[in-house]
Steps between C-alpha positions, in 0.01 A plus 500: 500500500758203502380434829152465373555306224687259689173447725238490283530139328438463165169444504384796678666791376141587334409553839683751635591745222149646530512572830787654475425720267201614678784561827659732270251681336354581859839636598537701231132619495586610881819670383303691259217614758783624665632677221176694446464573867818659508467720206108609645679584821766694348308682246231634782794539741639751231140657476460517782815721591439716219097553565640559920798766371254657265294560787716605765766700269372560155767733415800281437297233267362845299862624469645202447188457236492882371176541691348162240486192731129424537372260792223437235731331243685362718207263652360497092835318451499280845160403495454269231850353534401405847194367368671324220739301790210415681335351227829318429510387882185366473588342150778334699298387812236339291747289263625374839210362618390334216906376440562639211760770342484832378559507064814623434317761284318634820873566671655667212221706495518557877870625445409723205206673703763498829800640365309752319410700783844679569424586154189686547649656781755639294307629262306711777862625599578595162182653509580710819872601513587406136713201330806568592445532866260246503729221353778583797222479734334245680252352286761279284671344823159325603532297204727311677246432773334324234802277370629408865068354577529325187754233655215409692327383188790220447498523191824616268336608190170690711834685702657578152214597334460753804833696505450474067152681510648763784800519262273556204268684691745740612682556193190568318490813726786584452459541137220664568682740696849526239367337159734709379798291627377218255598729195830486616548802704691464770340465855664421833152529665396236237803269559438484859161379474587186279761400777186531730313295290728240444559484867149463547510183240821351687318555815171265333749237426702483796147494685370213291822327567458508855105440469610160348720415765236561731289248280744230488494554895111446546558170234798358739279575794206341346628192396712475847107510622338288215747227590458516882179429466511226253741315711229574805244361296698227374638377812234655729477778764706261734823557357742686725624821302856373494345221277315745303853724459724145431239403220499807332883525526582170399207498232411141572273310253116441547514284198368147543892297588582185626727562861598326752277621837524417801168510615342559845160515660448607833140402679412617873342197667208449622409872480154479356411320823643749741373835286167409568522563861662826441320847363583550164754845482692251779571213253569755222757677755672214618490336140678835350730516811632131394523574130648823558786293653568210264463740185771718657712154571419399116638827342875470689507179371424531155147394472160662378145407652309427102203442704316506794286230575254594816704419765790371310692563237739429155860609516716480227905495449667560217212612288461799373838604507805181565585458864846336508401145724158563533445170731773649722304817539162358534572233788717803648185675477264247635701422837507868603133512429446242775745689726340775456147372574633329804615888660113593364353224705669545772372906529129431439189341628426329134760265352549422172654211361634479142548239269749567197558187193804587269591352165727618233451401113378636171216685469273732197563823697359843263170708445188303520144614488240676288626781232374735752654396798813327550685339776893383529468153648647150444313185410647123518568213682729620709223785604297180634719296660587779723176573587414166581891478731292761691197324526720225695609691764154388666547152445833516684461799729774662362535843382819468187469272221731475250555266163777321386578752272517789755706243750781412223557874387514543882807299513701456840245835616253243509647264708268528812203388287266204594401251220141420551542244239288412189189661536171443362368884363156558316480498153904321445475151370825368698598626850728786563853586704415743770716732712439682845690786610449685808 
């Protein structure tokens, strides 16, 4: 949840808390169709053994019974239970698709009506071989059945409230079977069935407890997710996962900040001209091939694609999270990318030739958009200048521009650069120094 927080930005923490509360609610929805599955599945399963040994070998159930256990009663119990879960299943199924939640009325009530079946059960034991034999038997262990489903509900109190009414539940028949022990009589028989009971109540707690652990689970999960994808919306579906995982670790800010970028744009030249000669899934393939290469380049050095821009696009260092001499990185960067299309070149039948125009200097970088969708980007001077240091490559057949800026933090690693002088540059009032590497 830290992590989330951290991502989110001030302004747009409205945003997400919905959706993930939806996330949650589905998960636990899901957890509770489960829930109900299992106990429809066990409770026929257990039919359906008794209903097959009835059949087959009457005589043990009837002795076990004295000659009482009825097939009849048995489905007059099963039978609306069953249809009581499938009504709940259904109840479950149709909150999810319309996202919304059971009332927590509904699941206490779901609890109550679950947990008092080993009840009824009992009571037909009691019935057939009497009290005492019946509370040793069978019929009191299923309640646990009950309590160990109910972690499924994740939910503490729903899990206490489960191994309470099967505590209560149980002791009631118990009285019913020895009221006499509440007179003060002693009763061993008695005595034994409150440690029972308060087993059964321990056993609702310890399942609640692990039912919330199980919840804080799904939430940790959730916002792991919620936060993945906010950074893949944010920063777009182009960021390499080890971005994605270094973003979320280092929580880095999407608030609107002043930092010092060192910006790059990256243009294939004249590829317009030549991808109209060419089918169109052949210019998307050999386009991907190329930016599959120079993203890959990007991420060892430190840099994110923020955009792409047809066949080109904006790379950023040191924004979102602080890249420790960005310029360093990003002319790194830039003169393996021209390797590397050189070795492309030289193993197909279309060329491409790049053109790349650093700068480094402030920029806005943050969210910015429409409430409804968002995008992390950066905004200033410093955005335009580079793009226009691209733009020049043209004018000088070259294929790495650099400014000033980017050439002093270069230091003596920029020694082999080429002044091109003052230049003129659209839409700067005086000319400009320009650099060529490469």
């Amino acid at each position: 949840m830290t992590v989330l927080r951290r991502l989110l930005g001030r302004h747009d923490r409205s945003l997400v808390p919905a959706g993930f509360r939806d996330a949650l609610t589905r998960e636990i929805l899901l957890t509770e169709i489960l829930r109900v599955k299992a106990v429809i599945v066990t409770v026929s399963l257990l039919v359906a053994v008794l209903t097959v040994i009835f059949l087959v070998a009457p005589s043990g159930l009837m002795k076990i019974s004295h000659g009482q256990f009825s097939v009849a009663r048995l489905y007059a119990v099963y039978t609306p239970f069953i249809l009581a879960e499938l009504w709940v299943l259904r109840l479950i199924t149709r909150r999810m698709a319309l996202h919304g939640d059971i009332p927590t009325l509904r699941r206490y009530m779901s609890a109550l009506v679950e947990t008092s079946l080993p009840t009824f059960v009992l009571y037909l034991h009691m019935n057939w071989m009497g009290p005492a034999e019946a509370l040793g038997f069978v019929a009191p262990l299923a309640y646990f059945v009950f309590i160990i489903l109910s972690t499924l509900r994740l939910d503490f109190w729903i899990s206490t409230f489960t191994g309470f009414v099967a505590a209560a539940e149980l002791l009631a028949m118990a009285m019913w079977y020895h009221p006499a022990a509440f007179a003060g009589e002693p009763a061993p028989e008695f005595d034994f069935q409150l440690i029972r009971c308060a087993m059964f109540l321990i056993g609702g707690i310890l399942a609640g407890s692990v039912g919330v652990q199980l919840r804080h689970q799904f939430e940790a999960s959730i916002a792991a997710a919620t936060a993945r994808d906010r950074v893949t919306n944010l920063f777009g579906q182009h960021v390499s996962p080890e971005v994605v995982e270094r973003l979320m670790v280092e929580g880095a800010s999407t608030a609107s900040e002043i930092r010092r970028v060192a910006v790059m744009f990256v243009d294939f030249r004249s590829f317009t001209a030549a991808a109209r000669l060419r089918p169109p899934q052949e210019v998307v393939e050999r386009l991907d091939g190329a930016f599959a290469v120079l993203v890959e380049i990007l991420d060892r050095h430190g840099g994110i694609v923020n955009k792409f821009l047809g066949d080109g696009f904006l790379a950023l260092f040191n924004a979102p999270f602080e890249v420790p001499g960005a310029a360093q990185h990003a002319v790194a960067a830039a003169r393996e990318m021209l390797a590397a299309m050189e070795r492309i070149n030289e193993a197909t039948t279309w060329p491409l030739r790049i053109g790349i125009g650093l700068h480094f200097g402030e920029v806005v970088a943050g969210n910015i958009g429409s409430p409804r969708r968002k995008e992390y980007t950066v905004i200033g001077d410093t955005v335009n200048f580079a793009a226009r240091l691209e733009a020049l490559n043209k004018q000088f057949n070259s294929q790495l521009l650099i400014s000033a800026a980017v050439h002093d933090a270069l230091g003596e690693a920029g020694d082999d650069a080429v002044s091109l002088g003052a230049v003129e540059i659209k839409g700067y009032d005086r000319p400009m120094t320009v650099w060529q590497l490469g």
